[in-house]
C-alpha positions in Angstrom: 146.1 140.3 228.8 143.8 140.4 225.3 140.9 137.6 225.7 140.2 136.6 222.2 136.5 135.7 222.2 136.3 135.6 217.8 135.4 133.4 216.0 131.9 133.0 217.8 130.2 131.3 215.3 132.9 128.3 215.8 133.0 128.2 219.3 129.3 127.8 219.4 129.0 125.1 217.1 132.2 123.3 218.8 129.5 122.9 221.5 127.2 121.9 219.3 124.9 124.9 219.0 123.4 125.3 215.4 124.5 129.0 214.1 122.8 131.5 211.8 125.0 135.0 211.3 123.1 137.7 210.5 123.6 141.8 209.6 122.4 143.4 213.0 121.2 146.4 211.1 118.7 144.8 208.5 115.5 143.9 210.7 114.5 141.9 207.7 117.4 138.9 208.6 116.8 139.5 211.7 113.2 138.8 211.8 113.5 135.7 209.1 116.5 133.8 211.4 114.0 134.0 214.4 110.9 133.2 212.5 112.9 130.0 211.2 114.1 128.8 215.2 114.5 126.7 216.0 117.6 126.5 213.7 117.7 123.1 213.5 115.9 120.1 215.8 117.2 118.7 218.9 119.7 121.4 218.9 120.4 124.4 220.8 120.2 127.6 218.6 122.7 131.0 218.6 122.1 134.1 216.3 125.4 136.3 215.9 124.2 139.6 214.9 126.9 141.7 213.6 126.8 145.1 214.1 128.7 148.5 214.2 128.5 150.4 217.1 127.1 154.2 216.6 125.9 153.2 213.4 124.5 156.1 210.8 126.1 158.4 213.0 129.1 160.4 212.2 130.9 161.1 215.2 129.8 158.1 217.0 130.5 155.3 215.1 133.1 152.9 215.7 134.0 154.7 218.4 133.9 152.5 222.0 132.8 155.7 223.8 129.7 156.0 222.5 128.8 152.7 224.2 128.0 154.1 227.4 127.5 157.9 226.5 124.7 159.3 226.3 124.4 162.6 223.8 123.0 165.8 225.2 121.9 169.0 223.9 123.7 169.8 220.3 124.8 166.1 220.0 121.8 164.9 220.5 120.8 167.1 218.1 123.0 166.3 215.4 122.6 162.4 215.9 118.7 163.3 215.1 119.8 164.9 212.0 121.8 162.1 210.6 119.5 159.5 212.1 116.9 161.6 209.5 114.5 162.3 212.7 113.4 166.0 213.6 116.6 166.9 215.0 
């Protein structure tokens, strides 16, 4: 059985939430939608960030592993790298 949860933004405002949608990876939206809550008065607000998991990594993006792994020794290594840290 597949459990469709999309569109979020919809379903929240069908319940009458007030909904910004945001890039998850550009702190900059991020930090303006929160600055700006509440979204809009007298109503609840919901901030969809959208995001890829893994991201700026090679091997582990978009991959539903990487959710819940945690790289060790040479892939931790290599995430570093690509991450532009002192891997």
């Amino acid at each position: 059985m597949t459990i469709r949860l999309a569109p979020f933004a919809d379903k929240w405002r069908s319940f009458g939430w007030d909904v910004r949608e945001v890039d998850g990876h550009d702190h900059g939206q991020i930090a303006t939608v929160f600055e700006s809550l509440p979204l809009k008065q007298g109503l609840p607000s919901c901030v969809i960030a959208h995001t890829t998991k893994g991201k700026g990594v090679s091997f582990m993006e978009n991959t539903i592993a990487w959710h819940y792994l945690t790289p060790r020794g040479e892939q931790y290594e290599a995430a570093l790298r690509e991450l532009g840290g002192a891997g």
